[in-house]
N, C-alpha and C positions, 0 to 999 in steps of 0.2 A: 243202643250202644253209641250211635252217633251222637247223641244229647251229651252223654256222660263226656265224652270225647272235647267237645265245647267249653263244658264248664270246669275242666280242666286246666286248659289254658287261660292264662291268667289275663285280665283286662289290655294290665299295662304293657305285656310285652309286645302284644296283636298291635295297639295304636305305633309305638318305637318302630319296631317292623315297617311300616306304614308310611311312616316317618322318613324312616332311612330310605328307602325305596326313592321318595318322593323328591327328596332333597340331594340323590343321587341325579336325579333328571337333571332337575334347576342348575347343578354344577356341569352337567354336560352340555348346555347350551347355554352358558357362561364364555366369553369369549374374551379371553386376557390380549388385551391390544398394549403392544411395548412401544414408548414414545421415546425415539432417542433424541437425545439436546446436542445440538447444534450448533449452538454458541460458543462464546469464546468461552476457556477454562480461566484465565485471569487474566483483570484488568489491573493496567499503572497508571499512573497518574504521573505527570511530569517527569516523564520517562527524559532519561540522558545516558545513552551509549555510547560506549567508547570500543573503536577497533584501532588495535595496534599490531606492526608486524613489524620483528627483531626489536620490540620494544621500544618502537617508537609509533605514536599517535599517530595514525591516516585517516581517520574517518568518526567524525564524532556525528550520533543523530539525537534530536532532541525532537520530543512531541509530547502538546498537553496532556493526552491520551493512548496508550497500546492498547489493543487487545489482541491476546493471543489465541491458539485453537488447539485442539488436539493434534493437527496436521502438522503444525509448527508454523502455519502461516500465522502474519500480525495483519492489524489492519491499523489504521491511524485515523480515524473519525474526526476529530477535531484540527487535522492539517500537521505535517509531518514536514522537520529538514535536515537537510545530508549536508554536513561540510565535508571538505573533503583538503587536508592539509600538504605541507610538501614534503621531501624527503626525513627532514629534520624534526616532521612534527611541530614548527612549531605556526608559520607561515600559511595562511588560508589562503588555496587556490581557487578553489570553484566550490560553490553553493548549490542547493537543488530544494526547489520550497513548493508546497503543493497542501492545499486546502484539506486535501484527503487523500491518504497514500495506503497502499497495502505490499507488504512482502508475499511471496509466494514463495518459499522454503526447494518446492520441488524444483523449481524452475532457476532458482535464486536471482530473481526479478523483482524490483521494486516497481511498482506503478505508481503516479503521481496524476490526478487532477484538481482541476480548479488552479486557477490563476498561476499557471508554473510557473514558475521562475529559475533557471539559469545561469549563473553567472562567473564569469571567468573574472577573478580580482584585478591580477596583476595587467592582465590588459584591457579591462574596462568597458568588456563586451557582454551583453546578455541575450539570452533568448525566452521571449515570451510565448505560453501558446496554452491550451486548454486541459491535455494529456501527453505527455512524458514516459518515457520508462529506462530505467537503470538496469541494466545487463552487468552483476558483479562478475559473472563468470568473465565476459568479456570484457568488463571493463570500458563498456558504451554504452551513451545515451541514445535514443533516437524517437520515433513520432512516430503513428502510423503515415501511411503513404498519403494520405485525404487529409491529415491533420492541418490547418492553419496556422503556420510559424512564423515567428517576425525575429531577428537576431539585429542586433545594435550594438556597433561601433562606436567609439569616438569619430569615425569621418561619414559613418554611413548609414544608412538602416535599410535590412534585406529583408524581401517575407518570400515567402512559398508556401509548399506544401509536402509536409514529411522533411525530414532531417533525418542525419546521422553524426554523431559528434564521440569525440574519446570521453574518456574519465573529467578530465579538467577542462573541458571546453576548450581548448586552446585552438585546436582540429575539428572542422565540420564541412557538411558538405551538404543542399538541398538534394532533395529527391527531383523537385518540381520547380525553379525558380520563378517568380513569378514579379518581383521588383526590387530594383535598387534605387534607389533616396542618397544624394549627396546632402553630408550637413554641415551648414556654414556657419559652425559655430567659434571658427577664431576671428579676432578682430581683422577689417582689413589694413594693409599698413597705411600709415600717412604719406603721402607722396612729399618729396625729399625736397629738403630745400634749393631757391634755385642758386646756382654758382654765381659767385658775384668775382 
């Protein structure tokens, strides 16, 4: 009775069987690993933003390059700059220039380095230094504490370490003073002629 039992069942269905069994293993020691991306969701190219408030131009930023993230942070890889206008929109106050810049959305900080540049127009002062960062919230510039800064006058040039400055440079203040430079760059007078 056992024989007959055997030859009953049919070839193909015994191997199928077999099959599924087998191919049931293989998928349970299958191990689906998820890679999640990281990267930015889109790039610009010759990015030019414009922020205005009451309909007037404050803040325009231009960069070769954006990339943006899922977080809403940017980055600016090929060097990022911030003008920043006057009441009227139409008058540039102060500039912010930096090799490489990122926003940080949570924090609403810009970070800036490589060769920053600062610069106050109408009075003809700038500050140089390696990293920077823009505080929109607050509406200040400042350096970490250790950073190496140099600020230039028309009459002077100051360096330290760490700054703190307003919106338009106008206002600052070192952390660390560490020199002042007289610069003698107006002519000296002619001495007068003598009384005859």
């Amino acid at each position: 009775m056992k024989a007959w039992l055997v030859d009953t069942v049919p070839l193909g269905a015994l191997l199928m069987a077999t099959l599924l069994v087998g191919c049931q293993k293989a998928a349970d020691e299958v191990q689906v690993k998820q890679v999640l991306y990281k990267g930015p969701t889109v790039e610009t190219e010759n990015v030019l933003m414009l922020v205005s408030d009451s309909a007037r131009l404050r803040v325009r930023l231009t960069a070769p390059l954006e990339q943006q993230f899922e977080s809403g942070d940017m980055i600016y890889p090929k060097g990022v700059k911030l003008t920043f206008l006057d009441d009227e929109g139409v008058t540039v106050v102060n500039t912010i220039t930096g090799r490489y810049g990122k926003f940080d959305k949570a924090k609403n900080l810009y970070t800036m380095r490589g060769d920053v540049r600062v610069t106050n127009v109408p009075k003809q002062q700038r500050m140089n230094t390696e990293e920077a960062f823009y505080d929109k919230t607050k509406a200040k510039i400042y350096t970490q504490e250790q950073t190496e800064t140099r600020v230039t006058t028309p009459t002077e040039v100051l360096t330290g370490r760490g700054l703190i400055a307003n919106q338009d440079f106008s206002w600052y203040r070192f952390l660390n003073p560490t020199g002042v430079f007289t610069l003698q760059n107006a002519p000296t007078a002619a001495p007068a002629p003598p009384n005859r």
